[in-house]
C-alpha positions in Angstrom: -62.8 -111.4 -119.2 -63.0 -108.3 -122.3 -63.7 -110.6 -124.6 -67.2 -111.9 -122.8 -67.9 -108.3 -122.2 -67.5 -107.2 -125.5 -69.6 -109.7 -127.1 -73.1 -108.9 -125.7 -74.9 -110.5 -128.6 -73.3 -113.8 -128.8 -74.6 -117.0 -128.0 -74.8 -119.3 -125.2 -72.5 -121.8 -126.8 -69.9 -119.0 -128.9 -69.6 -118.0 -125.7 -68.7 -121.4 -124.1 -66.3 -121.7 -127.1 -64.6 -118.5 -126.1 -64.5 -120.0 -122.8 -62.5 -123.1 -123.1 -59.8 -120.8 -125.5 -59.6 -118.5 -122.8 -59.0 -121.3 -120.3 -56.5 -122.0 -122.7 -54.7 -118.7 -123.0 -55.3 -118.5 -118.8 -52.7 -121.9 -118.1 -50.5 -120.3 -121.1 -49.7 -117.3 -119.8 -50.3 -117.1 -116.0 -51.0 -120.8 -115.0 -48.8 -122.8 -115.9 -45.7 -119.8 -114.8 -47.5 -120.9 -111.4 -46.8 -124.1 -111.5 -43.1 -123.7 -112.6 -42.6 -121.1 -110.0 -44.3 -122.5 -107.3 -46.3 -119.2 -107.0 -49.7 -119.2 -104.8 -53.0 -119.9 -107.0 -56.6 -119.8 -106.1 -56.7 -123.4 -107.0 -54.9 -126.1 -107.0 -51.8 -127.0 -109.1 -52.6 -128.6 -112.5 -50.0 -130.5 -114.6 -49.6 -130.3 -118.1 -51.8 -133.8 -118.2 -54.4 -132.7 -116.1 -55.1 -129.2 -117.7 -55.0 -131.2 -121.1 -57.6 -133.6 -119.9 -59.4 -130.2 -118.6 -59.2 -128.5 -122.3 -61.1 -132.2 -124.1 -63.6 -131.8 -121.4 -64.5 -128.4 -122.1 -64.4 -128.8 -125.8 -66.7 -132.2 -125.5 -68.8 -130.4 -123.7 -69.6 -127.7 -125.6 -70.3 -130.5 -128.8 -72.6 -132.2 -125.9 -74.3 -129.0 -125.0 -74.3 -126.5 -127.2 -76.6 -124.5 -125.8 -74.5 -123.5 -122.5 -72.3 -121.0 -123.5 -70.5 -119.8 -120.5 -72.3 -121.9 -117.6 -71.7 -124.9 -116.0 -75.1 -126.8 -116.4 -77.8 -124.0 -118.1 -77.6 -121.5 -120.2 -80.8 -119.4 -121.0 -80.5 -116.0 -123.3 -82.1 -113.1 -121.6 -81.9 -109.6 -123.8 -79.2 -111.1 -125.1 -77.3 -111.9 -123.0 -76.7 -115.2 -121.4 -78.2 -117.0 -118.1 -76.9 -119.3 -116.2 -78.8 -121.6 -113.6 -78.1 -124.9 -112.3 -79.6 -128.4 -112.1 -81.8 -129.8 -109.1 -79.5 -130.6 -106.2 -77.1 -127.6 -107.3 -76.7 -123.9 -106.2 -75.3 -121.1 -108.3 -72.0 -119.6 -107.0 -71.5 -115.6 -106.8 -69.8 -115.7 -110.2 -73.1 -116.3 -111.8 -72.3 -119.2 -114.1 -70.6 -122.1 -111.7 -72.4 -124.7 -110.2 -72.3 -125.8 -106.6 -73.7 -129.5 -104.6 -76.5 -128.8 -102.3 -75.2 -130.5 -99.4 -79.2 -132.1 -98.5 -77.6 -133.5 -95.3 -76.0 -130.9 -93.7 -79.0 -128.2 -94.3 -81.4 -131.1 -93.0 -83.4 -131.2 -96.7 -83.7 -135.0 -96.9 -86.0 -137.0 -96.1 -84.1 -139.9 -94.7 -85.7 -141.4 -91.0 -82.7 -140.0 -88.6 -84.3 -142.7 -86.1 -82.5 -145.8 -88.1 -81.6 -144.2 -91.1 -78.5 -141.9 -91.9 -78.3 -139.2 -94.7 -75.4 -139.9 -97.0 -74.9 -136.3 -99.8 -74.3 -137.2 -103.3 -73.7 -135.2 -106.3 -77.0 -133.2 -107.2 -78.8 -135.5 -104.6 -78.4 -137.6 -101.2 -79.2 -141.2 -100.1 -80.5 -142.8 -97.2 -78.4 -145.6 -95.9 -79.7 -147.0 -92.5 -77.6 -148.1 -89.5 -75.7 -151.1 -89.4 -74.2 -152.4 -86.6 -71.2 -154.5 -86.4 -70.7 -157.4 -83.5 -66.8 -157.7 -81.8 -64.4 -158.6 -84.1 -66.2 -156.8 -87.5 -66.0 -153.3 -88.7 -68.6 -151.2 -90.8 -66.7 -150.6 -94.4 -68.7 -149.6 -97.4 -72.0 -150.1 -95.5 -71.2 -153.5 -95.0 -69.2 -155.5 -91.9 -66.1 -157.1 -92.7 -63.7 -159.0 -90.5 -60.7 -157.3 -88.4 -57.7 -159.0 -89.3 -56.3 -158.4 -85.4 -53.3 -160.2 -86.0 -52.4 -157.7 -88.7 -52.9 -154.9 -86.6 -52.0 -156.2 -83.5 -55.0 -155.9 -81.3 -54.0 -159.6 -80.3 -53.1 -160.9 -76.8 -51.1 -163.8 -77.8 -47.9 -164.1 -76.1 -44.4 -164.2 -77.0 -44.2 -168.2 -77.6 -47.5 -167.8 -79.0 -48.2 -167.4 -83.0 -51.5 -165.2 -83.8 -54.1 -166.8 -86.0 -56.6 -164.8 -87.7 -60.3 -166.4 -87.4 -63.3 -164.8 -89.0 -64.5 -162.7 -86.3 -61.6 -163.1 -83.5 -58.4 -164.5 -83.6 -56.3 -167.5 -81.9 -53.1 -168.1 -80.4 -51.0 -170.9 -81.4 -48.1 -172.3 -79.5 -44.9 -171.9 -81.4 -43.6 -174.7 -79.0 -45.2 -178.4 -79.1 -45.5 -180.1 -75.5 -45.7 -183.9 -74.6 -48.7 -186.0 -73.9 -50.2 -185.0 -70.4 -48.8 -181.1 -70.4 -50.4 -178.0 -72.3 -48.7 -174.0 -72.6 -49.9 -171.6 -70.2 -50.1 -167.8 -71.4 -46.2 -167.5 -72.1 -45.6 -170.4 -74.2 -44.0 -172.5 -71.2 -45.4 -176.5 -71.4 -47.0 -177.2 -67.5 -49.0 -180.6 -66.1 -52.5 -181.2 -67.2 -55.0 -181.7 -64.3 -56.2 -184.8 -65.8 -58.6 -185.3 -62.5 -60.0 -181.6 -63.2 -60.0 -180.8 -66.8 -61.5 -184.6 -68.2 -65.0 -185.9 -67.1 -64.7 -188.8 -65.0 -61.7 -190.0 -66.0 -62.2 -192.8 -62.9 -65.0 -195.3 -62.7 -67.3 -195.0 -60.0 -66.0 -196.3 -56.6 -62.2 -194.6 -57.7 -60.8 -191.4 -56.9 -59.0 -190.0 -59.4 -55.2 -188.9 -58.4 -53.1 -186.0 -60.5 -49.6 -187.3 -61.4 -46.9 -185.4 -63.6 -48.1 -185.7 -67.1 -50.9 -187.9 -66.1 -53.1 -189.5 -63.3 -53.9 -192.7 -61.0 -57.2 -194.0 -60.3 -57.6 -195.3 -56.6 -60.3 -197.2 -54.9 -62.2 -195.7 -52.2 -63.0 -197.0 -49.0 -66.0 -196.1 -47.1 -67.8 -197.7 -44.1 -71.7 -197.4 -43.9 -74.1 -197.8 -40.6 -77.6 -200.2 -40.7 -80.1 -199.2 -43.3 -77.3 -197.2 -45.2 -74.9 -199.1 -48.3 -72.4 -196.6 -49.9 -73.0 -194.8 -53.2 -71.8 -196.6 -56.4 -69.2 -193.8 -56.9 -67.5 -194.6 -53.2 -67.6 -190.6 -51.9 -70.8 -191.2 -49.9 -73.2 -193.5 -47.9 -77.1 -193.2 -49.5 -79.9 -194.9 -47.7 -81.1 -198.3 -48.7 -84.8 -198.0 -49.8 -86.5 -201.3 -48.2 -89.7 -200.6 -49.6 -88.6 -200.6 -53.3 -86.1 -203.4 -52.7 -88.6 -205.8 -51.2 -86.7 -206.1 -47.8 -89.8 -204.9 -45.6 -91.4 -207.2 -43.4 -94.4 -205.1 -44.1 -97.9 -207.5 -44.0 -100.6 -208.0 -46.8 -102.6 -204.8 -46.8 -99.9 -202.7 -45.3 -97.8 -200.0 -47.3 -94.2 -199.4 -46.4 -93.1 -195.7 -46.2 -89.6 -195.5 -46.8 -87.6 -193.8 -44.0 -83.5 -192.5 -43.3 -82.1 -195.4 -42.7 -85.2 -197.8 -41.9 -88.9 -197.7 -43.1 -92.5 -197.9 -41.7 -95.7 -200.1 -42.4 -98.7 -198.1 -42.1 -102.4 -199.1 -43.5 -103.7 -198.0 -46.5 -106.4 -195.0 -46.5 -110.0 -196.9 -45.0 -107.9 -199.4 -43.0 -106.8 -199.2 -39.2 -104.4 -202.0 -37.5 -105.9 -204.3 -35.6 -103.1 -205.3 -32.8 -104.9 -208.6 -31.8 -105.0 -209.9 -35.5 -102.1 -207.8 -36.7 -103.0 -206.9 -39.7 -104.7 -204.0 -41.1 -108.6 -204.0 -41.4 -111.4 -202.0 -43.1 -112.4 -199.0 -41.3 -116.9 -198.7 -42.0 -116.9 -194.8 -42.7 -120.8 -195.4 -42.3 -121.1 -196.8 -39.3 -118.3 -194.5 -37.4 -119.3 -191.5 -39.2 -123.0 -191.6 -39.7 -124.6 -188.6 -41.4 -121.9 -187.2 -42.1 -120.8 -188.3 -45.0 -123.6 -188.9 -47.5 -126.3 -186.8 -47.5 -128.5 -190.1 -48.5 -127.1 -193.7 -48.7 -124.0 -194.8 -47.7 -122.4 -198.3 -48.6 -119.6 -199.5 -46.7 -116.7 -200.3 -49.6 -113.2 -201.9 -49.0 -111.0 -199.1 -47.8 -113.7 -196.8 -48.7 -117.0 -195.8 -49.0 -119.4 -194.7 -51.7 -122.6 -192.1 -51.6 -125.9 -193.2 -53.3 -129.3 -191.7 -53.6 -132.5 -193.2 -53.3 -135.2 -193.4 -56.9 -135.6 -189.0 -58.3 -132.2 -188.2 -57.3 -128.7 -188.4 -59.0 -125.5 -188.0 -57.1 -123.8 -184.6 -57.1 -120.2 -183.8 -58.8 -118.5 -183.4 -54.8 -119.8 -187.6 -54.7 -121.8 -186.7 -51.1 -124.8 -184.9 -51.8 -128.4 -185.8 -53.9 -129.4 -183.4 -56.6 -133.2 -183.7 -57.6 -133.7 -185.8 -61.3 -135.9 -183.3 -63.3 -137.7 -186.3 -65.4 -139.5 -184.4 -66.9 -136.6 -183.4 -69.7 -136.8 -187.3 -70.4 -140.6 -186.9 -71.5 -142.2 -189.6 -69.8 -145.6 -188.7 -69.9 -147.7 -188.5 -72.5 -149.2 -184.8 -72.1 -148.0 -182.5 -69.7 -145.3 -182.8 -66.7 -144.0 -181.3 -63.8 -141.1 -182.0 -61.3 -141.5 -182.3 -58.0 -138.7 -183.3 -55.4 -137.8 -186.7 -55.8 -140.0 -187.3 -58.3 -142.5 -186.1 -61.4 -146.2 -186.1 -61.6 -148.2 -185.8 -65.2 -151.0 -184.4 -65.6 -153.5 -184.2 -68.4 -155.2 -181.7 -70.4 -158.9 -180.5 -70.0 -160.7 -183.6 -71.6 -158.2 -186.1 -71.2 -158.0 -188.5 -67.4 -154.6 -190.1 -66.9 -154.7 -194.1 -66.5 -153.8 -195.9 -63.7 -150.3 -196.1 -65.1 -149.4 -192.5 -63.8 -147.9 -192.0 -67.8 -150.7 -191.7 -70.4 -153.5 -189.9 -70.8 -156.6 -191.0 -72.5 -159.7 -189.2 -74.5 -162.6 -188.9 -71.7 -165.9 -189.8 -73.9 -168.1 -187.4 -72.7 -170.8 -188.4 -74.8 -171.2 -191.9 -73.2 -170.5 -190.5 -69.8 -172.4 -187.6 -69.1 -174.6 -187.9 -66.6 -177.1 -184.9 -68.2 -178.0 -184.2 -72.0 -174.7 -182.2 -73.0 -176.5 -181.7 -76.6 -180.1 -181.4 -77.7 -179.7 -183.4 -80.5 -176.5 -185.9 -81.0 -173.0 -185.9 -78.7 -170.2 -186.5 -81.1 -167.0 -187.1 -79.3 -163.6 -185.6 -80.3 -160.2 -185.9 -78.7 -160.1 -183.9 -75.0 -163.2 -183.0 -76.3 -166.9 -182.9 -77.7 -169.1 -181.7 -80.4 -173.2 -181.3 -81.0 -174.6 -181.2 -83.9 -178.1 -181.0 -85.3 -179.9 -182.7 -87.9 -179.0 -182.7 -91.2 -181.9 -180.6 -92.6 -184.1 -177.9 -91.0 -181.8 -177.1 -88.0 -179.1 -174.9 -87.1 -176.8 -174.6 -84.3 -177.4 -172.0 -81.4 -174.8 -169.6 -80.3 -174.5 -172.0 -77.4 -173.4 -174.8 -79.2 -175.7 -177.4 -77.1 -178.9 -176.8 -78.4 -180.4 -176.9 -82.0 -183.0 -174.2 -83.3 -185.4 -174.9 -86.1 -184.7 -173.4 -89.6 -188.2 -171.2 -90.9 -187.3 -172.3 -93.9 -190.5 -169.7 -95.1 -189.1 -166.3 -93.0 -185.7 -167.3 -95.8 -187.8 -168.0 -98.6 -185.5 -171.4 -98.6 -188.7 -173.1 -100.0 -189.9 -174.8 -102.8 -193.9 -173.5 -102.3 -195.6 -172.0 -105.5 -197.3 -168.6 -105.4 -200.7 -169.9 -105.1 -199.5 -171.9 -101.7 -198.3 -170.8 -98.6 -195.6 -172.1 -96.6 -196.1 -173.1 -92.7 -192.9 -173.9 -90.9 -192.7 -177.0 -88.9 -189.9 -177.8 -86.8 -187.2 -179.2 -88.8 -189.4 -178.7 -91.9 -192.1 -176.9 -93.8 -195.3 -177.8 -95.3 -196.7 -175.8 -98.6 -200.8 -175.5 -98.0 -202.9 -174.6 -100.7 -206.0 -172.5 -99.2 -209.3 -172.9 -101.4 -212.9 -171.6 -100.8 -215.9 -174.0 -102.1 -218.5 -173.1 -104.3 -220.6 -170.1 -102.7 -217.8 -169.1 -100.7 -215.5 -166.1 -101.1 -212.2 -165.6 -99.4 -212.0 -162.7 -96.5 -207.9 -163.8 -95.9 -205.5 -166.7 -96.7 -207.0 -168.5 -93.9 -210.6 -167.7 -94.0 -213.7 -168.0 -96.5 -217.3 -166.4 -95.9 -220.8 -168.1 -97.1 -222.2 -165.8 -100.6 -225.7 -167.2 -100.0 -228.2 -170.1 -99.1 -231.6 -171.5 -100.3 -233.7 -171.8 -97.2 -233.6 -171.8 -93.6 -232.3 -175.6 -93.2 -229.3 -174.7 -95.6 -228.5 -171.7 -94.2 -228.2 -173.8 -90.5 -226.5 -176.8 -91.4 -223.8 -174.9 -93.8 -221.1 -173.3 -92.1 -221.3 -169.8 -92.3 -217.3 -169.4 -92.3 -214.8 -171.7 -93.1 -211.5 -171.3 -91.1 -207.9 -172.6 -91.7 -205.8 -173.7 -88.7 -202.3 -175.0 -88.5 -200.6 -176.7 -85.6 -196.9 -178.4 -84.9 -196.5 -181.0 -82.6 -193.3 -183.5 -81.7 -194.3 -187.2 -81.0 -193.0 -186.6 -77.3 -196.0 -184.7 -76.7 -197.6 -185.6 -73.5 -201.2 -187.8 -74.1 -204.3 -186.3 -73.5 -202.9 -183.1 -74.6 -205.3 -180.3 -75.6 -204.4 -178.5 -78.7 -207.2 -176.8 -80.0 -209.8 -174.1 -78.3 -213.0 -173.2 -80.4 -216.1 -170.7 -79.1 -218.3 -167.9 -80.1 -216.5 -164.3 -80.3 -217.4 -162.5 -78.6 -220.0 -164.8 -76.3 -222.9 -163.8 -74.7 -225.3 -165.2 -71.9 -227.1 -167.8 -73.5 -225.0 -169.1 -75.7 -224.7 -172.7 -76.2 -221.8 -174.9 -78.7 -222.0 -178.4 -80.1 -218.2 -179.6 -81.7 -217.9 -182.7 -83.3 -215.0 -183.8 -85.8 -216.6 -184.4 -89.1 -213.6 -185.3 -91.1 -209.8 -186.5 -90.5 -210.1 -188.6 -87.2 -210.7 -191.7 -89.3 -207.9 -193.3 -86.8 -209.2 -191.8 -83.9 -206.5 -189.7 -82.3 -208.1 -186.9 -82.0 -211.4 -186.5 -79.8 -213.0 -183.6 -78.3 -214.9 -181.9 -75.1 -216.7 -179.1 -73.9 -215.4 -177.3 -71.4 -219.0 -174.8 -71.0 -221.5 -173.9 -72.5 -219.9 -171.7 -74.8 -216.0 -173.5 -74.7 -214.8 -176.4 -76.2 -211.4 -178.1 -76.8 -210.0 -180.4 -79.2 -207.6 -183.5 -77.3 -204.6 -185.4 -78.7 -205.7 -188.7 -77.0 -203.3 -191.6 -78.5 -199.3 -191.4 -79.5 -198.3 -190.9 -82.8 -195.0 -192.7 -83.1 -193.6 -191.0 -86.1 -194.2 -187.7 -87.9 -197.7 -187.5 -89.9 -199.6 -184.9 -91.0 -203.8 -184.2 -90.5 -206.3 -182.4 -91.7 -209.2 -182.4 -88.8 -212.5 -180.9 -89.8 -213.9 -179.5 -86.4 -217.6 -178.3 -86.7 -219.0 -176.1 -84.3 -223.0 -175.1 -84.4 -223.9 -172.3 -82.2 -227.3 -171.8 -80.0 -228.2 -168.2 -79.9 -231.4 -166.9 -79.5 -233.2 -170.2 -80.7 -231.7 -170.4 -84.3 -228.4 -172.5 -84.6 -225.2 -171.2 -86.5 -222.3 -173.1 -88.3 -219.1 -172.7 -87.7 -216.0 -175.0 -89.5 -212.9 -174.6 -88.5 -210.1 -177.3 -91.1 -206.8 -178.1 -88.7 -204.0 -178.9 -89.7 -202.2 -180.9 -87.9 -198.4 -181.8 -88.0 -196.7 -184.4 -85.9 -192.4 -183.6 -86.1 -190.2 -186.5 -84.9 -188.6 -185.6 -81.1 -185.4 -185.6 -82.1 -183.9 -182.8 -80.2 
């Protein structure tokens, strides 16, 4: 103890140098005088051996670490001086340099599951074993279950003509005595009779009983006396009834089944037959007839033994065999456009357009072009399936919103001409015409459609020239109804007095035009024969006015256009 006081500078391992001397000089002079005396130590006892072995482990140790000085497992210099601490798992005792185990387990620092493990301390540290549990007959050594040797320890029952025999997991008892055929040891060792009759399986054949004799057994027959419809049991201990049914003995007739009974049997008709006890024999019961309605809720047909449900053409017979459920045919697609069920049946039907045939299936295109009673277009009906179309001529008409009717194209309001500047274009239905609008010589042009006289020589000229010259145009279809009137000519305005002459001077070459005076101051140009097909005229109507005893000329050039009716 001085000498680690006195050396306050020295190092951690001089220190654990001094140490292990002082250990040394510590058995010399006090120690080992307590072992020879027998006096009391802090410690126990240590041999001459054992203190040796002590002294090469404190001496290797300090070679190993020389760093400790005086402590058991660190050694850290602080001012000098040394300080000791200890590894994880260890405490530090109150004499500041040994080293105690942290018991983990007892101070409930593990981290072992206590619900199947168990905490186990080891040195600096503790393991976690879990449970094991041994069956009868095995004991838990070194975490692991090893066989009891009961004969060894005598936790045996054996008896005192018995030997013990260890097994793995129990034991057995052996008889230390051997006994003759037909005896056995009981539990103290004595030989006594087998039950032969008891202990073996059927040791007689059947119809025997089985007798116990000393050491062995007899086997004698059995006698047994059964009543009518019973034979005895092929053992001999009983009587069992005889089945007739299976053993063909029943007098039972064709159609009948036999019911076995105790003792007998009886002959009853199978389900849908009733016994007939004229005939004797069993005949078919007609569920139909004796229950009728009740059972099918359509058909029923009479069947041997039975009967059976059936339902008429649209119905299919229900899962319970009795009642009709309606067929929906119209999941099969059976007619051509459109279906619907109905009970018992289907109906189709077409769509707008279409008639169904006289099969009832298919449905066929109605030509409503070819059997309309009316005109359904103006111009030309063009079928298409379920329906129809119009259409119009291929050039100079258009469709109306309507869809029926055609309307002429004015091909001049759309400038969708081919008229030069100097013409002008006059629609026509389905068409247009490009006129070209001259004045003659001592004419001049008022308008597009009318030229005025300059001049003339004398009297006669000036009443047989016309003093105006005007261009006309009229459109007609070759439908037009004959005598039509298409052209009024007269004095504007007219007074009293006045009197007209019209003739046709040029363009009637044919003769269908003609004309009439309706007054003295009226007159009218007539359409008097059909034109078959379109043509076009140029009519030179004259008319010379009376008025106030000098006559005036008038000349009025129509033109005349005659469209085909083909709307």
């Amino acid at each position: 103890m001085f000498v680690l006081s006195v050396l306050s500078d020295i190092s951690c391992s001089t220190v654990q140098s001094l140490h292990c001397h002082r250990l040394h000089y510590t058995f010399s002079m006090g120690g080992r005088s307590g072992l020879q005396t027998g006096q009391p130590s802090t410690g126990p006892l240590l041999g001459v051996d054992t203190f040796r072995h002590m002294m090469h482990l404190c001496f290797v140790s300090v070679r190993a670490r020389p760093r400790n000085g005086p402590c058991a497992q660190r050694c850290s210099p602080v001012a000098g001086q040394p300080l000791c601490s200890c590894f994880p798992g260890f405490s530090l005792l109150a004499d500041g340099h040994s080293c105690e185990d942290i018991n983990e387990c007892l101070l409930s620092m593990h981290t072992c599951h206590l619900s199947n493990e168990r905490c186990v301390n080891t040195l600096g540290h503790f393991t976690c074993e879990k449970y094991v549990t041994c069956p009868a007959g095995y004991q838990l050594r070194s975490n692991m279950c090893e066989d009891i040797n009961e004969c060894t320890l005598g936790n045996h029952n054996c008896g005192a003509g018995f030997e013990c025999i260890n097994t793995v997991g129990s034991f057995s008892c052996r008889a230390r005595l051997r006994c003759p055929g037909g005896f056995t040891h009981d539990t103290r060792g004595q030989c006594v009779d087998i039950d032969e009759c008891r202990t073996v399986s059927q040791p007689c054949s059947s119809g025997f009983n089985c007798v116990n004799t000393i050491g062995s057994y007899t086997c004698q027959r059995k006698i047994i006396l059964c009543g009518r419809g019973y034979h005895a049991s092929p053992d001999g201990t009983r009587c069992i009834d005889i089945d007739e049914c299976q053993t063909g003995v029943h007098r039972c007739g064709e159609g009948q089944l036999c019911n076995n009974l105790p003792g007998t049997y009886r002959c009853d008709c199978k389900a849908g037959y009733q016994y007939d006890m004229f005939r004797r024999m069993c005949v078919d019961v007609n569920e139909c007839w004796r229950y009728p309605g009740r059972l099918c809720a359509q058909t029923c047909e009479n069947t041997p033994g039975s009967y059976h449900c059936s339902c008429t053409s649209g119905f299919s017979l229900s899962s319970d065999g009795k009642n009709c459920e309606d067929v929906n045919e119209c999941l099969n697609n059976p007619c051509s456009q459109e279906c619907a069920n109905v009970y018992g049946s289907f109906q189709c039907y077409c769509k707008q357009g279409y008639y169904l045939r006289e099969d009832g299936l298919t449905c066929e295109d109605i030509d409503e072009c070819s059997q309309s009673v009316g005109h359904l277009c103006a111009f030309k009906c063009v079928n298409v399936p379920g329906s129809y179309q119009c259409s119009c001529p291929e050039h100079g008409y258009s469709m109306s919103p309507n869809g029926r009717s055609c309307k002429d194209i004015d091909e001049c309001a759309l400038g969708a001409h081919n008229c030069t500047i100097e013409e002008t274009c006059y629609n026509i239905q389905g068409g247009f015409r490009c006129l070209s609008f001259s004045c003659p010589p001592n004419y001049r042009r008022l308008s597009d459609t009318r030229c005025e006289r300059i001049s003339c020589a004398n009297f006669v000229e000036c009443q047989n020239t016309p003093v105006r010259i005007t261009y006309y145009q009229l459109s007609f279809q070759t439908n037009i109804i004959i005598p039509a009137q298409i052209f009024r000519i007269g004095p504007s305005p007219a007074y009293s007095g006045d009197n007209i002459i019209i003739s046709i001077i040029r363009g009637n070459e044919e003769g269908y035009f003609s004309t009439r005076k309706l007054n003295a101051y009226t007159g009218a140009i007539y359409l008097h024969r059909q034109v078959q097909q379109y043509r076009d005229f140029l009519v030179d109507v004259e008319m010379k006015l009376w008025r106030q005893g000098t006559f005036t000329t008038f000349l009025a050039r129509i033109y005349v256009f005659i469209t085909p009716n083909i709307l």
